[in-house]
Every structure is written in structure tokens, then in C-alpha cells.
GULUMZA-456894 format. One record per residue (C-alpha): x, y, z. Coordinates in steps of 0.5 Angstrom, whole numbers, padded with zeros to 4 digits, always signed. Layout:
<nodes>
XYZ...
</nodes>
This chain:
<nodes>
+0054-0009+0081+0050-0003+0079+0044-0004+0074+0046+0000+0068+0041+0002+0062+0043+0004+0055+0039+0009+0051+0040+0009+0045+0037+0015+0041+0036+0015+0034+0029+0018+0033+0033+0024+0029+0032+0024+0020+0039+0026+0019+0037+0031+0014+0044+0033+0013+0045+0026+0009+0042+0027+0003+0037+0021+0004+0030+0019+0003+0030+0015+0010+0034+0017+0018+0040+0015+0016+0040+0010+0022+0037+0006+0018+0042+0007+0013+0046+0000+0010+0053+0000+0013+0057-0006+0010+0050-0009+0009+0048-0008+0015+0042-0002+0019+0047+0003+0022+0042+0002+0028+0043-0005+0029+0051-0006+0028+0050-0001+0035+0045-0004+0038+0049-0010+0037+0055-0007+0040+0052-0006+0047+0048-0013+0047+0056-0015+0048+0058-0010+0054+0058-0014+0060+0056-0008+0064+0050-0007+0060+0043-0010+0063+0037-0007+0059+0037-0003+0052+0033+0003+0051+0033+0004+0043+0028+0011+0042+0026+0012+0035+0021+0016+0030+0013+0014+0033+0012+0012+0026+0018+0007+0026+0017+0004+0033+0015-0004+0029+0018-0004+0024+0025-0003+0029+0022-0009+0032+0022-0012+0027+0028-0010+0024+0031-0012+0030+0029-0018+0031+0031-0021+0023+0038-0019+0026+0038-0024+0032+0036-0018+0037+0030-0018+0041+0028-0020+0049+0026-0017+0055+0032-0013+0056+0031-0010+0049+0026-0005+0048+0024+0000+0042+0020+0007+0044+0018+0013+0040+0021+0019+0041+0021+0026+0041+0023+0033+0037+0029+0034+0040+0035+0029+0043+0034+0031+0049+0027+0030+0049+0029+0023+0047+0033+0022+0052+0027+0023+0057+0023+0019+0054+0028+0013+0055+0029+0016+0062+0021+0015+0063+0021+0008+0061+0026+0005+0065+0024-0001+0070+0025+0001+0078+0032-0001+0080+0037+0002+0074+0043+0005+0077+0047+0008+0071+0044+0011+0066+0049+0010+0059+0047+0015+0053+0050+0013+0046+0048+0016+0039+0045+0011+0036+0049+0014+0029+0054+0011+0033+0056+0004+0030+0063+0003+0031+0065+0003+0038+0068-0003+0043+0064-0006+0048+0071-0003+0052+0068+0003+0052+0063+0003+0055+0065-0001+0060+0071+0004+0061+0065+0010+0062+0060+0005+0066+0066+0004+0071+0068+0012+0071+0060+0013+0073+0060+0008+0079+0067+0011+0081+0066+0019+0079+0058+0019+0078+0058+0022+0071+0063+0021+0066+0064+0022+0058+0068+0018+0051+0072+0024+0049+0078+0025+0045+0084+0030+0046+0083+0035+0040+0090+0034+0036+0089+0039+0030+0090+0047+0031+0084+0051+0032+0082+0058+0030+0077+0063+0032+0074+0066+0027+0071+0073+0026+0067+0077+0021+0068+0076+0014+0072+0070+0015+0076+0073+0019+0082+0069+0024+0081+0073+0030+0086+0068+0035+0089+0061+0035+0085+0057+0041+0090+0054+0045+0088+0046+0045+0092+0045+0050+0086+0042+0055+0081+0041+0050+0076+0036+0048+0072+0033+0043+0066+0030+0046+0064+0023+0044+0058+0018+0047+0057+0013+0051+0056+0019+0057+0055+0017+0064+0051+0018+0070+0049+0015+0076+0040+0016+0074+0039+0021+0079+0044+0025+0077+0041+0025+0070+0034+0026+0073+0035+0032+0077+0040+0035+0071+0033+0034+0067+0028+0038+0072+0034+0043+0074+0034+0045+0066+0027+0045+0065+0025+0047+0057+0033+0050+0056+0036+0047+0050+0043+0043+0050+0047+0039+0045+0048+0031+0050+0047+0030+0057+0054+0033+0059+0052+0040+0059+0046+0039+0062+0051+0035+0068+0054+0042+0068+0049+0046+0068+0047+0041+0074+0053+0043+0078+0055+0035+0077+0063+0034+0075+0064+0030+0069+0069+0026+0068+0073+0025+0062+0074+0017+0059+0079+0017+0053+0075+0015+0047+0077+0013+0040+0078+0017+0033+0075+0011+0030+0068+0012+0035+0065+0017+0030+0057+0020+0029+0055+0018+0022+0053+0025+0020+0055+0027+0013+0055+0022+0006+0063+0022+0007+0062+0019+0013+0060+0012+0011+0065+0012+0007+0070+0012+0012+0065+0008+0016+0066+0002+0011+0073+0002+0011+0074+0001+0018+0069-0003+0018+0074-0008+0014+0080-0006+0017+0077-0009+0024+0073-0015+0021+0075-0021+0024+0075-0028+0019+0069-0030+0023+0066-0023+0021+0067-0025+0015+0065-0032+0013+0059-0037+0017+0059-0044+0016+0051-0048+0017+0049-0054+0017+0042-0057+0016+0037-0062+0017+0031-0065+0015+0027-0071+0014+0020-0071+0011+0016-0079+0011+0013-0081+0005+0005-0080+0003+0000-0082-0002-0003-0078-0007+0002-0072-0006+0008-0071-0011+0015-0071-0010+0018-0064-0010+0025-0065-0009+0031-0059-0010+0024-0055-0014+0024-0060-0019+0018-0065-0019+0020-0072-0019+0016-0077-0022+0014-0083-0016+0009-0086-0014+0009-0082-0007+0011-0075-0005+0013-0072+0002+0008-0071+0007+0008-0063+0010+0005-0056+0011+0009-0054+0005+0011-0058-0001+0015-0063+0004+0021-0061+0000+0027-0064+0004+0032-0061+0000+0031-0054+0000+0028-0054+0007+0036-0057+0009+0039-0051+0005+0035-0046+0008+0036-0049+0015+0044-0049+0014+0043-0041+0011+0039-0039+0018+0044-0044+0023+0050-0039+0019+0046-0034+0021+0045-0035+0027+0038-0034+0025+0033-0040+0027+0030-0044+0023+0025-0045+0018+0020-0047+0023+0021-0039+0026+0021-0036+0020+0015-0040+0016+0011-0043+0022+0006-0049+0019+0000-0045+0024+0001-0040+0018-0004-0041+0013+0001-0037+0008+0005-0043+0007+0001-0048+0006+0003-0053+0000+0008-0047-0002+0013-0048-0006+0019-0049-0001+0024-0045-0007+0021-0038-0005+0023-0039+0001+0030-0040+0000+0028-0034-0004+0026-0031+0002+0032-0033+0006+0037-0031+0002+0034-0024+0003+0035-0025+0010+0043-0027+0009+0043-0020+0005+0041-0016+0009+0046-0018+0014+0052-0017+0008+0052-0025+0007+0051-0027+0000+0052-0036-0001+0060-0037-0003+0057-0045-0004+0053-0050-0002+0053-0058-0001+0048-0062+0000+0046-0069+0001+0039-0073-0001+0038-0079+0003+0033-0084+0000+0033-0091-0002+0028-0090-0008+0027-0086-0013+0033-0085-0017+0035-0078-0017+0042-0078-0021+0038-0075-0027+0035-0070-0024+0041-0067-0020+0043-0063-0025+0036-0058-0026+0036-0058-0018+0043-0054-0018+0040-0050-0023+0033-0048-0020+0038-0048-0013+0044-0044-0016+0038-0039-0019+0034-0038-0013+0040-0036-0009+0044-0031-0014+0050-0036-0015+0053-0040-0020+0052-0047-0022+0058-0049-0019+0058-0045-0012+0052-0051-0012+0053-0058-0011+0047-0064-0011+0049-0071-0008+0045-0077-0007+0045-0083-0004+0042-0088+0000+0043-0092+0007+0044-0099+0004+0036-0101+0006+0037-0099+0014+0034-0094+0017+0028-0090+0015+0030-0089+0008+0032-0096+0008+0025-0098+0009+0022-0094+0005+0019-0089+0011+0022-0083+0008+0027-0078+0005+0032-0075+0009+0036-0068+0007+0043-0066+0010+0047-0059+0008+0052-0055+0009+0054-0047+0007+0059-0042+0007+0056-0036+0007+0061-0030+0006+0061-0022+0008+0059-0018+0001+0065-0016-0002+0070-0022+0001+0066-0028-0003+0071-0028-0010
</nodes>
């Protein structure tokens, strides 16, 4: 099979948006619009690289962004951009490893395509060299004139409204850039044209709009909630973790200091609890783990109080759309006793993850003296989460 890159655009500031930020960073459903369509091609079988192109300034952060979102590797890339679309474009073009086939250009204020598009516009640049996602124009047009004035009806028979993804075969594109020198063009199918290149038509989707104006979003919300599958919109972790114990260290167990002649040996404060909880949120996240998020090399976490991370992880949830519908959670250890403290744990926990008392719930227990919590080695932690998509979760 041809090798297909995808370049994503997005180093525009989408002033027309009102906003104080590139509206490609703008949240939808709780989530950067540039990250639900990066995501989208990470899901297209056709594609083998990503080129996601950005405002100079932004190139880090996108990094960053992008993989607090699950998505990063050697087939994803982010670059700085140019003044103008087309000027981006070239700059991704540029960047591409020797031996790409097929080029796939795609706004990146785009989020809502399928991943059968683009394997539809793929397949029609293998077979017809350049293609384009348009769709049939269904309303009636009218030529205007001076004053406001209609001066005819157009006729739409035959017309279309152009859409990304758009295809090309990368020679074909390259040579459509050196051809057009420094005119300037609305996509890449008008510099095909002007090229001499015919371009092929692939059906789209009325719901692959570009999010340009405010009312956009809103119609981006709802289509996002009407397609929503239910693994969309819940998550389910687990975590686990076992810490053994250690003198001179106090025990911090769901936040709360339990009095005990040990503690738990650890980088951070060792409390097992909260580290499983924390786990059980990133595993319904599909996010790592707390040893990726807060390494024990990293000097900011030694002896920290392991609710502030929870805090932390929390924040991650929400800034995917995932808030924690409830919680449960079982301690392991034959001694101290915990009943007495179970209640202020929830409460500590409830508060650090924005929830109510009840969505929490705390369980000890022991092993009857077998295994290492029975032999007084350690303390083990388990938890289990539902996570819910903001606004599914009451």
C-alpha cells in the first residue's frame, strides 16, 4: 500500500470566533477541538504519519497537549507554521520523510469527520491521483449585484461544496506549489486546478463542518452528543498499589494521618490509597500511570502529599470531559485499625475529586495474616472508577 501523510493545518487565530486564544484550541464537549481531529486520523487505516502545523509559538504546548491526550509517537509530529493556509501546508509538505505517496490535507478546525472519509479520499488519490470531501449544494443560490440587488439565480445543478480531507499523490501537490509560485489560493484543489490536475469529487458529510463562527460550537456540541457511543461517554479503571512498611515515616492513608508505629516507604508520602484511586482514573483514561505523570526522579514530588496529586489527575480527567461519577476503593492491611478514619478519607477524597460524599466509598480489610499484608510487610490498595463524559454523569 502507498504511504499516506496527513497534514493538519491549524496555525490560523480564528479571529472571526471572538475568542482570546486560535479557536483550535477552543474546548468542545471538554475536549481542544485540534485533539478530537488529530485523534480522528490516529483512527484512519489509511494514514501513516500525522503532520499537525501550529503557530510558532505554540509548537510545545501542542506537544504537550497532545500527549496529555494519549497522543504522541514517531508518526505524530507538530511544526510551526506560516502566515497563510497555504504557507502552512508547504511547511508540513517540507517535513515529510522520503517515501510518502499520498498526501492528506485536512483542516484542523475540522473535528468531526470519520475515519471513513478519509480512507474513501485516500483510496480516490490512488486511483484518480487528486481528490476532494465535498458535498452536493441543496439550497437555492442567488447572484448578487450592487445595492443588495439579485441579479439571477445560479443554477446548482452540478455544484459543490468543498470540504477537507483533499488528496493528492505528493508530486502532484509539489509541483501544484512550484507551478502557482506566490499566488494566493483558498485549498489545495485550486492549486491542482491551476496545475492542470483533475480532481476528483468524494462524497462528504453535512456533519464535516469547519468550526468558524460561535454558532458553530453549538452545532458541533449536539452532533457530538448525538453520535456519542456509550463507551464515549463512560470509562471504567482500575488501580493498584502496594507500598511496605518503614520506620520513622508517618502513615498517610486516603490523606488522613493514621496514627501507627510505621509508615509507608515511598518518594512521595506512600499513601497507597489515593495512588490506587489516581491509578484507577488514568487506567479509565487510558492515560498511564501515576509513575508517568509524577516520576520518583522528579525532585517536585518528593514526600508530596499524594492528594494534590489526585487533584492534578482530576484536572486531566476534566480536561478530556470526564468527571468521576463514583468511586470504590479497598485497603488492605492486617493492622492498624482504619474503620474510625474511613469517614474523613471520604471526605478529603470526595473534596479533592469535586464530588459528593456518596459518589465515594472506602473499605478495609485484611487477608486473615496471609500474604504480605498478613505478615505485617505492607499495606495494599485496590480501586475501581466510573468516569462519565460532563454533562452524562446525573
Amino acid at each position: 500500500m502507498p504511504t499516506t501523510a496527513a497534514i493538519i493545518p491549524a496555525a490560523g487565530s480564528g479571529s472571526r470566533m471572538g475568542l482570546d486564544h486560535p479557536k483550535q484550541y477552543h474546548l468542545l464537549a471538554g475536549i481542544p477541538i485540534l485533539v478530537h481531529t488529530v485523534r480522528v486520523f490516529t483512527s484512519a487505516s489509511c494514514v501513516d504519519m500525522i503532520v499537525v502545523v501550529v503557530p510558532a509559538e505554540r509548537v510545545e504546548s501542542t506537544v504537550n497537549l497532545m500527549a496529555d491526550h494519549g497522543l504522541s509517537g514517531a508518526n505524530l509530529q507538530v511544526i510551526a507554521g506560516g502566515e497563510r493556509r497555504q504557507d502552512s501546508v508547504k511547511a508540513g509538505l517540507d517535513s515529510l520523510n522520503a517515501g510518502v505517496d499520498i498526501v492528506l490535507v485536512h483542516d484542523g478546525a475540522r473535528p468531526l469527520l470519520a475515519p471513513d472519509l478519509i480512507d474513501r479520499c485516500c483510496d480516490a488519490a490512488i486511483e484518480y491521483g487528486a481528490a476532494i470531501a465535498a458535498v452536493p449544494v441543496k439550497d437555492t443560490l442567488k447572484k448578487g449585484g450592487p445595492g443588495g440587488r439579485i441579479l439571477h439565480t445560479v443554477d446548482r445543478k452540478d455544484l459543490w461544496q468543498a470540504q477537507t480531507p483533499q488528496a493528492s499523490r505528493l508530486s502532484l501537490l509539489l509541483a501544484a506549489y512550484d507551478m502557482a509560485g506566490e499566488r494566493e489560493v483558498t485549498d489545495e484543489a485550486s492549486l491542482l486546478e491551476l496545475a492542470g490536475t483533475d480532481v476528483h469529487l468524494v462524497e462528504g458529510s453535512e456533519t464535516n463542518i469547519k468550526i468558524t463562527r460561535p454558532d458553530d460550537l453549538i452545532i458541533a456540541e449536539k452532533i457530538m452528543q448525538n453520535h456519542e457511543t456509550s463507551s464515549e461517554k463512560i470509562r471504567i479503571g482500575h488501580g493498584y498499589d502496594a507500598h511496605k512498611f518503614a520506620s520513622d515515616r508517618a502513615l498517610v492513608l486516603g490523606g488522613v494521618t493514621v496514627p501507627f508505629e510505621m509508615g509507608l516507604a515511598g518518594h512521595s508520602d506512600a499513601d497507597v490509597l489515593t495512588h490506587a484511586l489516581c491509578d484507577a482514573i488514568l487506567g479509565a483514561l487510558g492515560a498511564g500511570d501515576i509513575g508517568s505523570h509524577f516520576p520518583d526522579s522528579d525532585q517536585e514530588f518528593l514526600n508530596v502529599y499524594s492528594v494534590t496529586l489526585l487533584e492534578r489527575v482530576v484536572d486531566i480527567a476534566a480536561q478530556r470531559g470526564f468527571v468521576l461519577s463514583n468511586a470504590d476503593i479497598t485497603v488492605v492491611c492486617q493492622k492498624p485499625k482504619l474503620a474510625p478514619f474511613v469517614p474523613k478519607m471520604k471526605e478529603i477524597l470526595a473534596e479533592a475529586c469535586g464530588v459528593d460524599l456518596g459518589q465515594v466509598n472506602v473499605k478495609a480489610t485484611t487477608t486473615e495474616k496471609m500474604g504480605f499484608t498478613g505478615r505485617m510487610e505492607g499495606i495494599s490498595s485496590h480501586a475501581v472508577v466510573l468516569l462519565a463524559k460532563e454533562g452524562n454523569c446525573k
